[in-house]
C-alpha positions in Angstrom: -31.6 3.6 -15.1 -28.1 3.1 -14.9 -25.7 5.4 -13.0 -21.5 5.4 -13.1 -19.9 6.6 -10.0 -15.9 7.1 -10.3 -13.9 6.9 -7.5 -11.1 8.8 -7.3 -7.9 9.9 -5.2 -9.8 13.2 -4.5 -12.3 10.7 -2.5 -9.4 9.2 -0.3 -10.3 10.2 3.0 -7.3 8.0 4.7 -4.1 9.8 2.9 -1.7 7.6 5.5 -2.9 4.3 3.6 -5.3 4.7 0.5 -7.3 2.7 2.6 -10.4 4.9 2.8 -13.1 6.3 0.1 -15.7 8.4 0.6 -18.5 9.2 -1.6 -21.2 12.3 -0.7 -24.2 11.3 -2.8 -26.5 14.7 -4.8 -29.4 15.6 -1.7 -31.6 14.9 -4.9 -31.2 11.4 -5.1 -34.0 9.6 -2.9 -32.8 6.2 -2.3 -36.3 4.8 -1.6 -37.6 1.8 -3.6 -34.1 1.6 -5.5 -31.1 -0.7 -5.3 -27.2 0.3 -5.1 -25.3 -2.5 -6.6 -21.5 -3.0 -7.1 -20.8 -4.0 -10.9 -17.4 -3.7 -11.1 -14.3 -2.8 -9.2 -10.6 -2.2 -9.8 -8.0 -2.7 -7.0 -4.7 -1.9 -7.7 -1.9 -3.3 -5.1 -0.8 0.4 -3.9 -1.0 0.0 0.1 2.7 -0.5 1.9 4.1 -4.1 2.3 6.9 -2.1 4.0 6.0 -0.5 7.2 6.1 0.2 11.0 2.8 -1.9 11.9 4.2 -5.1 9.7 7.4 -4.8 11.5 9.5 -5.5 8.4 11.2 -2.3 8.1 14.5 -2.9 9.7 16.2 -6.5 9.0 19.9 -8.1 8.8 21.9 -10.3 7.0 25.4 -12.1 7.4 28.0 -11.6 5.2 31.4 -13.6 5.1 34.4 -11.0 4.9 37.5 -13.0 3.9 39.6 -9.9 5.0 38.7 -10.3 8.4 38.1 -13.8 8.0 34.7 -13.8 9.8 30.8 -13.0 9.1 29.9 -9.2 9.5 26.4 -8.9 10.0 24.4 -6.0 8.1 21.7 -4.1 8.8 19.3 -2.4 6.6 16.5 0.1 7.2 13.7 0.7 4.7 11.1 3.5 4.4 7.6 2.3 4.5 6.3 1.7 1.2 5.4 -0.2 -1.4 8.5 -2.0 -2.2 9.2 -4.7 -5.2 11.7 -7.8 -5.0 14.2 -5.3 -7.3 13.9 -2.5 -4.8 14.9 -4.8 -1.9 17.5 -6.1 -3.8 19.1 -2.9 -4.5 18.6 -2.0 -0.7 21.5 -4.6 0.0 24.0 -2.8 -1.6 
């Protein structure tokens, strides 16, 4: 006998970082003589490469300003997130 199990976002029991799933199995089930096995698994990259704890969120950059003839340096300051090499790029404007 073959049983599916789905999780969810309604079993995300960590809702800082998706990090967390929790599954409450029927009382009826009696696990005895039986075997749980993984089959399959999908694992979407949705957790922050942006955050606090990496320490990524605030960085600088040079930038030669002919009017002043000299380098002003910028800063930029993310939110945490997931963030994509267009979304950083746009950050620099």
């Amino acid at each position: 006998m073959v049983n599916t199990i789905v999780l969810k976002s309604s079993n995300i029991t960590d809702t800082n970082k998706n990090s967390t799933f929790k599954y409450d199995f029927p009382n009826s089930i009696n696990f005895k003589d039986m075997e749980l096995g993984l089959i399959s698994a999908s694992l979407y990259y949705s957790w922050f490469n942006i955050s606090d704890e990496l320490g990524n969120r605030i960085f600088q950059y040079k930038l030669y300003d002919a009017s002043a003839s000299d380098y002003v340096t910028k800063t930029i300051e993310l939110v945490e997130g997931l963030y994509e090499i267009g979304d950083l790029n746009k950050a620099w404007i």
